[in-house]
DSSP file (Angstrom, degrees, kcal/mol; ACC not computed):
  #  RESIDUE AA STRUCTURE BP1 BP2  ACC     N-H-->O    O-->H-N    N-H-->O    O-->H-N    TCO  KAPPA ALPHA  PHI   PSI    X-CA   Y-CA   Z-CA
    1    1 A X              0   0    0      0, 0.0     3,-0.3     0, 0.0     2,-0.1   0.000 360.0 360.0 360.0-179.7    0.0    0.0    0.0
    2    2 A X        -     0   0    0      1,-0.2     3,-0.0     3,-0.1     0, 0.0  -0.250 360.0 -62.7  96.3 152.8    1.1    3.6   -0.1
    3    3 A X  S    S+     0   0    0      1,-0.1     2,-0.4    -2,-0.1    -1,-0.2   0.692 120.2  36.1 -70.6 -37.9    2.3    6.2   -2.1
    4    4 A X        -     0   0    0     -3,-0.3     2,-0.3     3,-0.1     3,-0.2  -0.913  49.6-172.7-127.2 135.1    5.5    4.2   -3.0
    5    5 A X        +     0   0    0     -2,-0.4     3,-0.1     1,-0.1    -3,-0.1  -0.437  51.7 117.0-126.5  56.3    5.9    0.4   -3.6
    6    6 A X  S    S+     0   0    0      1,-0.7     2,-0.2    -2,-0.3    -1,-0.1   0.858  89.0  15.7-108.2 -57.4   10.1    0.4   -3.9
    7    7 A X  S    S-     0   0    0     -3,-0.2    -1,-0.7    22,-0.0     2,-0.3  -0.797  74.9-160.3-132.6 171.5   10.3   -1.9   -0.8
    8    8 A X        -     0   0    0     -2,-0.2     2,-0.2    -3,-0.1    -3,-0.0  -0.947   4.5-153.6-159.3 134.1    7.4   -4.3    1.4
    9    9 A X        -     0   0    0     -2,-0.3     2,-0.4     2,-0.0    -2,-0.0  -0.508   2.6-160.3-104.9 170.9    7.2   -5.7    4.6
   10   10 A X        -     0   0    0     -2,-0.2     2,-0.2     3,-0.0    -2,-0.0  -0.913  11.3-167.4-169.8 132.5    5.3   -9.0    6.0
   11   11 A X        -     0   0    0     -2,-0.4     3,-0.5     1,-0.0    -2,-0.0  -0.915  22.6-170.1-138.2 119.4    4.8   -9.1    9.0
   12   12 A X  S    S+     0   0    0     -2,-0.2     2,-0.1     1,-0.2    -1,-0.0   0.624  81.8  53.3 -76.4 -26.1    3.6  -12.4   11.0
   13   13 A X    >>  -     0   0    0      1,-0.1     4,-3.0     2,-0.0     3,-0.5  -0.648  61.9-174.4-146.1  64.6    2.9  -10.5   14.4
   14   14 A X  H 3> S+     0   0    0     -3,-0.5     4,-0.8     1,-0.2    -1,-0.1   0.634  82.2  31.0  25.9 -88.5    0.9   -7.8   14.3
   15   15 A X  H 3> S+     0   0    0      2,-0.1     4,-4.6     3,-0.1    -1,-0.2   0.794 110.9  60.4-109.5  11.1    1.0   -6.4   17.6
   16   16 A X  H X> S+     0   0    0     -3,-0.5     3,-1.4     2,-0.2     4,-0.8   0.980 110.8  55.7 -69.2 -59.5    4.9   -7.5   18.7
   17   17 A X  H 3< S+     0   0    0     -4,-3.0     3,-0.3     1,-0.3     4,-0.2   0.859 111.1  38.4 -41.8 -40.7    5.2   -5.1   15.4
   18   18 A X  H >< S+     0   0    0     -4,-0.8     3,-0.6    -5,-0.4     4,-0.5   0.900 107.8  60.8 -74.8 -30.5    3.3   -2.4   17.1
   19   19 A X  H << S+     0   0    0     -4,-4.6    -2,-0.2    -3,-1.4    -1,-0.2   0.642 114.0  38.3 -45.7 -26.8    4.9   -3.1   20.3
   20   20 A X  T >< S+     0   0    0     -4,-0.8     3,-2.2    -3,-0.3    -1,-0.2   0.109  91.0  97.5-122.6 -13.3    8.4   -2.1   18.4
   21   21 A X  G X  S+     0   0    0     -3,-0.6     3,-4.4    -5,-0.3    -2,-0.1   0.989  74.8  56.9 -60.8 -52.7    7.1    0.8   16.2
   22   22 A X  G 3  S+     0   0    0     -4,-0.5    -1,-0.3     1,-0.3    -2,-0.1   0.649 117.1  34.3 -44.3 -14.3    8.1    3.4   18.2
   23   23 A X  G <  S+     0   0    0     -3,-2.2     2,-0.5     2,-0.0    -1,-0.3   0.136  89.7 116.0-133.4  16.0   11.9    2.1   18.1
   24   24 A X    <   +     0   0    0     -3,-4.4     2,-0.2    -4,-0.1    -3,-0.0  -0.719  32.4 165.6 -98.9 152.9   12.1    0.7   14.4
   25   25 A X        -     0   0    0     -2,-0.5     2,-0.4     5,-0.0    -1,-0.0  -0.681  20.2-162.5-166.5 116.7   14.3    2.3   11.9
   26   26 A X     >  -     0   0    0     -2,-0.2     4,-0.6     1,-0.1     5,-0.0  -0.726  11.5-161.6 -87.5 131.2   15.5    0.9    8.5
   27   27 A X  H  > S+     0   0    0     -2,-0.4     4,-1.4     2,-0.2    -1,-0.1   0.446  92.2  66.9 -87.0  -4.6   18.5    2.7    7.2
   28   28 A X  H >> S+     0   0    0      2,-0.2     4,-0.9     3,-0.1     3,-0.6   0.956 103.0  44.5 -16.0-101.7   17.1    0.9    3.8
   29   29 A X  H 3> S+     0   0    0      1,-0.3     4,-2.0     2,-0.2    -2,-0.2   0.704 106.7  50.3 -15.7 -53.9   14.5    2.8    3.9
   30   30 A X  H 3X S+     0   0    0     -4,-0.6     4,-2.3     2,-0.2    -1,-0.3   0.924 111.8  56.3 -86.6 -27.9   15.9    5.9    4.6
   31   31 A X  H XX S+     0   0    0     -4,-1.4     4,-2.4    -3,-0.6     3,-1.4   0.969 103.7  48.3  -2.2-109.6   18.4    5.3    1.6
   32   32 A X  H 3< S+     0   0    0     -4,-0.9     4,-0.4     2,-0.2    -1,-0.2   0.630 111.0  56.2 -29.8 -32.6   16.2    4.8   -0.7
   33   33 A X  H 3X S+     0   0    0     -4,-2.0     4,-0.7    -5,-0.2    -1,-0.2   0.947 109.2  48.5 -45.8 -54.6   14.2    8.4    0.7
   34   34 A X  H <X S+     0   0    0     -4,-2.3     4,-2.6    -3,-1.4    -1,-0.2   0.779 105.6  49.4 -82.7 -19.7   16.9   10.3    0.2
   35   35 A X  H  X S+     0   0    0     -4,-2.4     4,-0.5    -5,-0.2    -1,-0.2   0.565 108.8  59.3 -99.5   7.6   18.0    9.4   -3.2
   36   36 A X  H  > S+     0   0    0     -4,-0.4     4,-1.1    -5,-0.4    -2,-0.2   0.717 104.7  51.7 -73.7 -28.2   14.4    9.9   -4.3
   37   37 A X  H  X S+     0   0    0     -4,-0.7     4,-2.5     2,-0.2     5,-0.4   0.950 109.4  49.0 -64.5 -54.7   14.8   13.5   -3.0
   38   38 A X  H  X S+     0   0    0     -4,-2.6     4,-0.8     1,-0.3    -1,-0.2   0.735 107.4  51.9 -76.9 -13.5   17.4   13.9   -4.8
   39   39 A X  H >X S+     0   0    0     -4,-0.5     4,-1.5     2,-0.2     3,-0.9   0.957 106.2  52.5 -10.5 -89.7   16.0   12.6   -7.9
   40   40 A X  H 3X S+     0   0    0     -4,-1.1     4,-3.1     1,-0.3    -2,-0.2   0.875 112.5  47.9 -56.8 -60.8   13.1   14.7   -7.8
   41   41 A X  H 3< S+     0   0    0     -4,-2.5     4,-0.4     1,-0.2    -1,-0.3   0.840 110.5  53.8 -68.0   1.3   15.7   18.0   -7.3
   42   42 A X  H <X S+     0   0    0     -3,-0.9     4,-3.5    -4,-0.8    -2,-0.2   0.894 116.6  34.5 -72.4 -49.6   17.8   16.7  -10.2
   43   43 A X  H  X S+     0   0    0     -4,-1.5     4,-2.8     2,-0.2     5,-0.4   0.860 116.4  55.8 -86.6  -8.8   14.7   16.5  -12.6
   44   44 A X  H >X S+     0   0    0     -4,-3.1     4,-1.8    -5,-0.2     3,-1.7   0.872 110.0  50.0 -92.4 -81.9   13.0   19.8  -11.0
   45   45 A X  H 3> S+     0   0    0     -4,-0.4     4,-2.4     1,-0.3    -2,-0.2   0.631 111.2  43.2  -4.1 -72.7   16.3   21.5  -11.9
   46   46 A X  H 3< S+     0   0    0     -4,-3.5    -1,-0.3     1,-0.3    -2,-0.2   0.806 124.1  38.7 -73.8 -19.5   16.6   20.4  -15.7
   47   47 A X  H << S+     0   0    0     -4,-2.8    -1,-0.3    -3,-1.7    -2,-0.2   0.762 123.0  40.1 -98.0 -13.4   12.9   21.2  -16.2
   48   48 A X  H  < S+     0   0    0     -4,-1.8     2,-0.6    -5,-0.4    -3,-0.2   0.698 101.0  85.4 -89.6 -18.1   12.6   24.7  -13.9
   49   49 A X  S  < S-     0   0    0     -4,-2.4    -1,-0.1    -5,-0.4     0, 0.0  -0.865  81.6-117.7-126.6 140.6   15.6   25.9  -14.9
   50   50 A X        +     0   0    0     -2,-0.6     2,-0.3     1,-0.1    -2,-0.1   0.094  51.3 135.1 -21.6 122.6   16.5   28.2  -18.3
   51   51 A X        -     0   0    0     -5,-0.0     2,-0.1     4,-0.0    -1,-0.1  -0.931  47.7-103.8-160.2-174.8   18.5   26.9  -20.4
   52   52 A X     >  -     0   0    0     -2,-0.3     4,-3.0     1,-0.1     5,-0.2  -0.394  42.0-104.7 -94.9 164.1   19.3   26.1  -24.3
   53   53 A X  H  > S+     0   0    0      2,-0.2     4,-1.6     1,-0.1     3,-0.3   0.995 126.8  51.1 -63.4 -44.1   19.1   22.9  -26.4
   54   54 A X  H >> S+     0   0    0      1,-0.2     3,-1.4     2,-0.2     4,-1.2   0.943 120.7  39.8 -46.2 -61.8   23.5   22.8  -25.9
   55   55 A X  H 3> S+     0   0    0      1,-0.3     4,-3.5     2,-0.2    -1,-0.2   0.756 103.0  62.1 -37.2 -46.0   22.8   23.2  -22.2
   56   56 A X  H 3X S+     0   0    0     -4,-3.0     4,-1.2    -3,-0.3    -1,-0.3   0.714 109.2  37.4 -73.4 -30.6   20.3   21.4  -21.9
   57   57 A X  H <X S+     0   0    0     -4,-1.6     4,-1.4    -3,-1.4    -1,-0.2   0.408 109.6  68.4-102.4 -12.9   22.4   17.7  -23.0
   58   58 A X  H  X S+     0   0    0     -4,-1.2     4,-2.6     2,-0.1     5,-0.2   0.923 105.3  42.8 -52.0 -66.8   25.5   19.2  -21.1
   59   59 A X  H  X S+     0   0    0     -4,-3.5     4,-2.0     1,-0.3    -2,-0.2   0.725 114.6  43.4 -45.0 -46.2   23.4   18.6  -18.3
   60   60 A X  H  X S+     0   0    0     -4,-1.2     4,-2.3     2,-0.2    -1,-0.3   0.824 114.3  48.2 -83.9 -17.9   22.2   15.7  -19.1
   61   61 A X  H  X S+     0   0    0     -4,-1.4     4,-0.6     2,-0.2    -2,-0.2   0.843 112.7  54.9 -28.9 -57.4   25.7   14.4  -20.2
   62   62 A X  H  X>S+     0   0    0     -4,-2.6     5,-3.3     2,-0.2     6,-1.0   0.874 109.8  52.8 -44.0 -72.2   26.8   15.9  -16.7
   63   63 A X  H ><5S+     0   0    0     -4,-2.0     3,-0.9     1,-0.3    -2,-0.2   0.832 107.6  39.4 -30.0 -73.9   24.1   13.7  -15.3
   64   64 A X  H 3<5S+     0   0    0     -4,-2.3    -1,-0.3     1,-0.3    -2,-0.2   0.604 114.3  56.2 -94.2  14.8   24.7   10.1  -16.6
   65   65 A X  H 3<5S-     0   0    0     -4,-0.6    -1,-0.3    -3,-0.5    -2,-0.2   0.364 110.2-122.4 -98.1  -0.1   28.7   10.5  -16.1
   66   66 A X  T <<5S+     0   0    0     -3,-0.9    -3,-0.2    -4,-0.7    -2,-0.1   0.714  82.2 121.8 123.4  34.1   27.9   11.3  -12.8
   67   67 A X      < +     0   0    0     -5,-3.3    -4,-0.2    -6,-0.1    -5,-0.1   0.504  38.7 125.3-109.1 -14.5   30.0   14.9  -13.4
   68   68 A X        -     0   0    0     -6,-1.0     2,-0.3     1,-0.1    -8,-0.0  -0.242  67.5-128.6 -84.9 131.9   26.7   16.9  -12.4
   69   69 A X        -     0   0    0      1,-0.2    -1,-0.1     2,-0.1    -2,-0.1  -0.338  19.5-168.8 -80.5 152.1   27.5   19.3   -9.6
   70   70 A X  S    S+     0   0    0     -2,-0.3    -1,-0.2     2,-0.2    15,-0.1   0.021  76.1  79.5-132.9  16.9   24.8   18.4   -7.0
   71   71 A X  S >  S+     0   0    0     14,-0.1     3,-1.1    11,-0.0    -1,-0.1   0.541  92.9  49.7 -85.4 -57.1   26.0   21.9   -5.0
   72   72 A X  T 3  S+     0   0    0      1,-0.2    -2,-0.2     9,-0.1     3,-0.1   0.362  89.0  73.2 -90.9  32.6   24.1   23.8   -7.3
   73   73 A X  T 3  S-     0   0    0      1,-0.2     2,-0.3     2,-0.1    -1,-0.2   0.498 109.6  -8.6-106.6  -1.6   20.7   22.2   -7.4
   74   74 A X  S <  S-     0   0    0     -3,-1.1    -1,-0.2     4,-0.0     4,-0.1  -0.993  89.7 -52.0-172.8-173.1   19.7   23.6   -4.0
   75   75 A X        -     0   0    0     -2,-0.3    -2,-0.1     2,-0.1     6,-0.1  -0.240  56.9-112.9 -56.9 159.8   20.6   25.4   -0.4
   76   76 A X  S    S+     0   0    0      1,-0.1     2,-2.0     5,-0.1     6,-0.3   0.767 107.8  77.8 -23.8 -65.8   23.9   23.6    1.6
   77   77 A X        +     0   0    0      4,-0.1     2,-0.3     1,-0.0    -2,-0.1  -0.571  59.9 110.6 -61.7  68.5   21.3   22.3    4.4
   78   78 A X     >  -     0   0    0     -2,-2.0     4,-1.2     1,-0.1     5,-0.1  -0.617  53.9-165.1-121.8 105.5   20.1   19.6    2.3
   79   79 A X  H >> S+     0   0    0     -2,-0.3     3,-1.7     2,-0.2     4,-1.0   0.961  92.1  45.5 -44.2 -75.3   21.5   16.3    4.2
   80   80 A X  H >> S+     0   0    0      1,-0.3     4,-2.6     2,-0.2     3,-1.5   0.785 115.5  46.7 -54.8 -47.2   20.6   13.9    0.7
   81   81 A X  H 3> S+     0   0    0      1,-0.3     4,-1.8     2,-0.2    -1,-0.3   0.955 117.9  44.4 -30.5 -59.6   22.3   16.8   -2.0
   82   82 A X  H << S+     0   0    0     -3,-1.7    -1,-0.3    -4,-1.2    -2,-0.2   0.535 116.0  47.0 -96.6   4.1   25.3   17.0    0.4
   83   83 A X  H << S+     0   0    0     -3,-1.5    -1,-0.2    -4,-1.0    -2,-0.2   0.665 113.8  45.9-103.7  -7.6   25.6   12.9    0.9
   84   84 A X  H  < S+     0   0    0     -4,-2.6    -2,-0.2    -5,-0.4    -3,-0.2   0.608 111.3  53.2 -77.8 -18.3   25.4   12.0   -2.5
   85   85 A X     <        0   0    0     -4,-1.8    -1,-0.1    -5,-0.4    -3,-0.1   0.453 360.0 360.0 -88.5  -4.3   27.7   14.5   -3.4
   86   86 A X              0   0    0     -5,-0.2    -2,-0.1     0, 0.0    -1,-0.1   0.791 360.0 360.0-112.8 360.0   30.2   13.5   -1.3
């Protein structure tokens, strides 16, 4: 169910799973979040921002050689920008 279907969990016990909520945390999970954010500013960059047809295949050039500076698609304070870039 859900907005996203990427990963799915089974669970056998109910309420020992509710018992446990409060303290579960998948670093999966939170992976996968954050290189969905950054996705999403990658493509809201190449469609929001001005550019020319030459620019426009830099970028994405930039992009799948893995050359694209990921400093300038948003503010410093964004943890996934600044751990995928480093």
């Amino acid at each position: 169910g859900g907005d996203s279907t990427i990963i799915q969990i089974a669970c056998l016990d109910r309420a020992a799973l509710l018992r446990q909520s409060g303290e579960y945390s998948c670093e999966l999970t939170k992976r996968i979040k954050k290189r969905l954010n950054l996705e999403l500013k990658i493509a809201r960059a190449f469609y929001e921002t001005p550019m020319n047809n030459d620019e426009r295949w830099d970028f994405i050039e930039d992009y799948l050689c893995g050359l694209l500076d990921l400093s300038a698609l948003t503010s410093t304070s964004d943890q996934a920008v600044q751990q995928e870039a480093e």
